[in-house]
N, C-alpha and C positions, 0 to 999 in steps of 0.2 A: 777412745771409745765414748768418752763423754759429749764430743760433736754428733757424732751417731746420734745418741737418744735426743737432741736435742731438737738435730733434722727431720727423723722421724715423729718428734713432734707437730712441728709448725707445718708436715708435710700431711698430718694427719687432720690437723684445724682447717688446713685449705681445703682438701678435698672432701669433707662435711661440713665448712660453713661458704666456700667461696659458692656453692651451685645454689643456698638459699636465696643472692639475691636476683639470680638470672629471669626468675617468674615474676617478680613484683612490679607490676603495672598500674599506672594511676589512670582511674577510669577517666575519657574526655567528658567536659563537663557539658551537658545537655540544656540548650536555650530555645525552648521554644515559641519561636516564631509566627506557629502558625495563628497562636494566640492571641496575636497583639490588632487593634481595631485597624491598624494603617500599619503601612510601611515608615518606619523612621528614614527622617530625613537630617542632614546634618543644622539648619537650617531651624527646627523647631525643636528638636531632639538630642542633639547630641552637642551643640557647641554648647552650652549650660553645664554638660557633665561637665568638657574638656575645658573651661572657663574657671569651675571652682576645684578642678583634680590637677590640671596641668599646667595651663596657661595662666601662670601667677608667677608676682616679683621672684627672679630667683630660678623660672625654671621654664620651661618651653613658650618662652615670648622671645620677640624680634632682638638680634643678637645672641640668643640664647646657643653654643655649639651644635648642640643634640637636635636642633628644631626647632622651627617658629610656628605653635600649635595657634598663634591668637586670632587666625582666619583660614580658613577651606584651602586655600589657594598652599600654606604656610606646611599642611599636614598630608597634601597631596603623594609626596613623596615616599611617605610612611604607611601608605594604606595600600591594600588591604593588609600584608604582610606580618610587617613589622608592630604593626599596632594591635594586630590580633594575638600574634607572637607573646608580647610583652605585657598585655590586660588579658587578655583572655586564658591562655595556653601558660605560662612562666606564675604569672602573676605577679610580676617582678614592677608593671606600675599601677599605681603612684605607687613610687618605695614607700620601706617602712619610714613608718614615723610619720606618713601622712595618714587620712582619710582612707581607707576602701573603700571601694563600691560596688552600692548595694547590689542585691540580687536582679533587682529590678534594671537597675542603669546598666548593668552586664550583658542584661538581654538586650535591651535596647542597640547597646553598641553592637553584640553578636548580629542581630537583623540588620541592621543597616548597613554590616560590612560583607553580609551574605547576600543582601540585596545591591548590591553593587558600589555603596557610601555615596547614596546620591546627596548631591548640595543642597537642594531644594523640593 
């Protein structure tokens, strides 16, 4: 009898705490674009971010497994996708322990990879 109450417990936890987490939704974060005087281009706009976030000793330069961010050509593979994915959406880069970036560099990357990640 003592499994009894104990079932009816953990049976009682699930079925009022398992269905609080079914609604919690993280709102997508809003970059607006329409804002910005130009269109970013990788070019004058973006390889600066990815220069001092990414493409350093240590971490998406040439030889690097994950990717070679230190030219257009290097980061092609990754965009729009995966680089939206992981900066924008996850927020997973730069990992911790580096630098974030700022509100402003966010939008920037956001437009330019809604604008198609032009090079120039």
């Amino acid at each position: 009898m003592k499994n009894s109450g104990t079932i009816l417990t953990l049976f009682t936890l699930i079925l009022f705490l398992g269905p609080s987490c079914v609604n919690d939704t993280v709102p997508e974060p809003v970059y607006p674009c329409d804002d910005l005087a130009a269109t970013p281009n990788y070019d004058n706009d973006i390889k600066s971010i990815i220069d001092t976030n990414c493409a350093f000793s240590g971490c998406h330069i040439s030889g690097f497994n994950a990717g070679d961010f230190s030219n257009y050509q290097g980061m092609e593979s990754y965009l729009p996708i995966r680089i939206s994915e992981e900066v924008l959406g996850e927020k997973t880069m730069p990992p911790n322990g580096f630098t974030e970036l700022t509100q402003e560099e966010l939008i920037l990357i956001s437009c330019w990879l809604e604008a198609g990640h032009p090079e120039n």
